[in-house]
N, C-alpha and C positions, 0 to 999 in steps of 0.2 A: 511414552511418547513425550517429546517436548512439550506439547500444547499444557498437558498435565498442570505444570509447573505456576501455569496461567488465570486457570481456573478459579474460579471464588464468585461469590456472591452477587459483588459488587459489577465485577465485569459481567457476567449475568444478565444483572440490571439495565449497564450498558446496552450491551448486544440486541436485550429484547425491544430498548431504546429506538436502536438506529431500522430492527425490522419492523418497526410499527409506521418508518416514515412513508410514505407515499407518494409523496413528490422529491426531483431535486432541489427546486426549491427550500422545502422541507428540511433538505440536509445542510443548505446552505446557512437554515436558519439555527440548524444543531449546532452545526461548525461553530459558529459567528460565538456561540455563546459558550460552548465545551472546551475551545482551544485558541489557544494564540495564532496572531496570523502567521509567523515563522513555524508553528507545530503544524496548521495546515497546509503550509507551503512542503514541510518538510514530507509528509505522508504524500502528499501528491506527486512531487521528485523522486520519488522509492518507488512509486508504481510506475509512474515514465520509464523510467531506468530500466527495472525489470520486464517492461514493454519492449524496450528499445535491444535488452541484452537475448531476450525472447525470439525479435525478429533477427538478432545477429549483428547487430550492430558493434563493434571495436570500443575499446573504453574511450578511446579520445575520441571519435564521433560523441560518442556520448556525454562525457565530460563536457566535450564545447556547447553541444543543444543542453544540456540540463542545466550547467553550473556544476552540478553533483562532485564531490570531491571522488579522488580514488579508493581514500577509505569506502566509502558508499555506496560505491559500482561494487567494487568486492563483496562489502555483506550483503548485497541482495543479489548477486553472484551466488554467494552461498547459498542464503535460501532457497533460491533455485535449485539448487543441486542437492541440498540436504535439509532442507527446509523441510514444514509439513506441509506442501504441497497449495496453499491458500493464493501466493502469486498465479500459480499456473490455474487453479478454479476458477480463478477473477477473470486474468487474460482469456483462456479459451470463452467464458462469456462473453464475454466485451469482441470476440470476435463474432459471434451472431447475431451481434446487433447493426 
């Protein structure tokens, strides 16, 4: 499985990081401090995208609300379709709320 490839220690550590937070707050406060604001603009535009390519939305809808280049749309196009499936765990949650 692709995930495989990802695996280590380190991200691990991460992971067990971000499920220890408890509020959004919280993660705002991980963000602020783990990532630049362009790497968390950029993660956040990837999950828009793939929200928006989810509900059906055309690449130029999408393009024009996200900014997201075409390169962009496409790879989380892919991962959609051949991904390990982590876009669509999120979205289907993010729908029961």
């Amino acid at each position: 499985m692709q995930i495989d490839k990802l695996r280590g220690q380190q991200l691990d550590q991460m992971f067990d990081a971000m499920l220890s937070i408890k509020t959004r707050e919280e993660f705002y406060q991980l963000f602020d401090d783990l990532a630049t604001m362009n790497e968390i603009q950029s993660l956040a535009q990837r999950l828009q995208v793939a929200k928006m390519l989810n509900d059906g939305d055309t690449y130029s809808q999408i393009e024009k609300e996200t900014k997201a280049s075409t390169a962009t749309i496409s790879r989380v196009r892919r991962c959609l379709d051949y991904g390990s499936d982590g876009y669509k765990i999120v979205l289907e949650r993010m729908k029961d709320k």
